[in-house]
C-alpha positions, 0 to 999 in steps of 0.5 A, a space after each residue: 753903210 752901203 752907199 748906191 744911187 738909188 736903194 732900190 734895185 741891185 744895192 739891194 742885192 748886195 745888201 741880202 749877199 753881205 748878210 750872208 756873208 758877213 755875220 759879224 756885221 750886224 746892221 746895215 744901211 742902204 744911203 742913196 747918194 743924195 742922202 750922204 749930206 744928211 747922214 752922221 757918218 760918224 755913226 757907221 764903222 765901214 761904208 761901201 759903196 758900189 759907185 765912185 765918190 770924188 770928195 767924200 770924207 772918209 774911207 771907202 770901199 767899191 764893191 759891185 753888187 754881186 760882191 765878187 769872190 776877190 772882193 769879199 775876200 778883200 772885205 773880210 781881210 778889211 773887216 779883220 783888220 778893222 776890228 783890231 784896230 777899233 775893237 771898241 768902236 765895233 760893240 753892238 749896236 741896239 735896235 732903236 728903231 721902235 724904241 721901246 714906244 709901243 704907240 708909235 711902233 704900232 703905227 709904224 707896223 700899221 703903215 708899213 703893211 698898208 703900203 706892202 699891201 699896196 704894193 701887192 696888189 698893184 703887181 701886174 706881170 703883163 706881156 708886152 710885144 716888143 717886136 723889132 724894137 731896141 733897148 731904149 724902145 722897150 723901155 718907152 713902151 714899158 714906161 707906157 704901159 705904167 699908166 699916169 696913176 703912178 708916172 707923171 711925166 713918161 720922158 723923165 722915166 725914161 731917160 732916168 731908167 736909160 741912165 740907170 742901164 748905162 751906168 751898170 749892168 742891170 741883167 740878172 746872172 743865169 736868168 732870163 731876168 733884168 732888174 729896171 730900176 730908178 728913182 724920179 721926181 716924175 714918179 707919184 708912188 712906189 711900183 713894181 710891174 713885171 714884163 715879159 717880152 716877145 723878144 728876148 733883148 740880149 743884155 749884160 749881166 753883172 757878171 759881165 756875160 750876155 744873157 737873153 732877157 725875156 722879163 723885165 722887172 721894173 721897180 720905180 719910185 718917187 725921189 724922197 722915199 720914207 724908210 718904209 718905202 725903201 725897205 719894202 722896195 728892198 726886200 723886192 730885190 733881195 726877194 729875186 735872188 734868194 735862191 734858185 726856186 726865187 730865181 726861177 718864180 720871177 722868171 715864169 710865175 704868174 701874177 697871182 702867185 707872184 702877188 702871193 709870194 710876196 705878201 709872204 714874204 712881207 708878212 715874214 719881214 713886218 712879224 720878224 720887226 714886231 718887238 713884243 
């Protein structure tokens, strides 16, 4: 389990490196913090998380969401010695998510590509003058430009992305690129909209160094999230940093080959889970 703030940003980042890294780890969940009271923790063998928890029950690892060198070496050290200690408690786990309920996995497979439809069709890669405006005044205007289809009050999205940009570095390593993320109860529905900027705004990234960041991605979405939901907006994150021809597509592509890449992309994710 991989515990973070909100799941839909740079948790899942650290979710696509620890896939790669990490094989022999068959499953993984993404839990957002306001999640953990509702989960069996009993169910996951190791729990990660990219932020602190004063008080939680068990044992944990911090990690950041670019998963240092030192911290997968640490990982993997921790993993092997795990696995000696608890060998029977590590045997695979099946998928139960379709069950064998063929019904009820066609509705789910129905509902997950008619919200990844939506998704795409709502790209926008809009330019947006920023000229002589900070940080905090880029993202007003950003929010701005979302419309109130999606976004019931502008001030609370903004103060939750402003909070989510202090809390970690949000710009992307060797790119012109900052993933905006966060979740709200002054959001209607999931969206992702791509900014280009007038202005570069210099920006940490997660590896701590400064970069010039010429687009902003913006992915936004409702406080109670369906798995569905939390998966499409995941595989979104995890999509940007694939491999430097993904980097490289999100800082220059337009909107319409963006909105193909992507419905690829889902269309990949959605065939890959049909169990027949």
């Amino acid at each position: 389990m991989i515990v973070c703030e909100n799941g839909i940003g740079t948790s899942s980042l650290l979710k696509q490196r620890l896939k790669k890294e990490l094989p022999q780890v068959e499953h993984f969940k993404l839990a957002r913090i306001q999640e953990l009271n509702e989960l069996e923790l009993a169910e996951y063998d190791i729990v990660l998380s990219t932020l602190r928890l004063p008080g939680f029950p068990r044992e944990y690892q911090i990690v950041s969401p670019l998963l240092t060198k030192e911290e997968l070496m640490r990982l993997k050290t921790y993993i092997k010695d795990y696995q000696r200690k608890y060998f029977a408690k590590v045997a695979t786990r099946k998928n139960k998510q379709f069950n064998g309920k063929l019904p009820q996995t066609l509705s789910f497979i129905a509902a997950t590509a008619f919200f990844c439809t939506e998704l795409v069709n709502e790209l926008q890669v809009k330019k947006v003058d920023n000229t002589g405006l900070d940080l905090q005044q880029t993202i007003e205007k950003l929010v701005s430009e979302i419309g109130n289809n999606i976004i019931l009050n502008e001030a609370k999205v903004v103060t939750a992305l402003e909070k989510r940009e202090r809390l970690a570095p949000i710009g992307l390593p060797d790119s012109s690129l900052a993933l905006l993320h966060t979740t709200s109860c002054a959001i209607k529905r999931c969206h992702f909209a791509i900014f280009e900027l007038t202005e570069p705004i210099t920006m940490q990234a997660m590896d701590q160094r400064l970069i010039a960041v010429k687009r902003m991605l913006v992915l936004l979405a409702p406080e109670n999230m369906s798995q569905i939901e939390q998966d499409a907006l995941g595989t979104i994150s995890s999509m940007i940093i694939m491999n430097d021809d993904a980097l490289t597509l999100f800082e220059q592509g337009d909107q319409k080959t963006l909105q193909s890449e992507l419905a690829k992309r889902f269309l990949k994710e959605i065939k890959s889970g049909i169990p027949i």
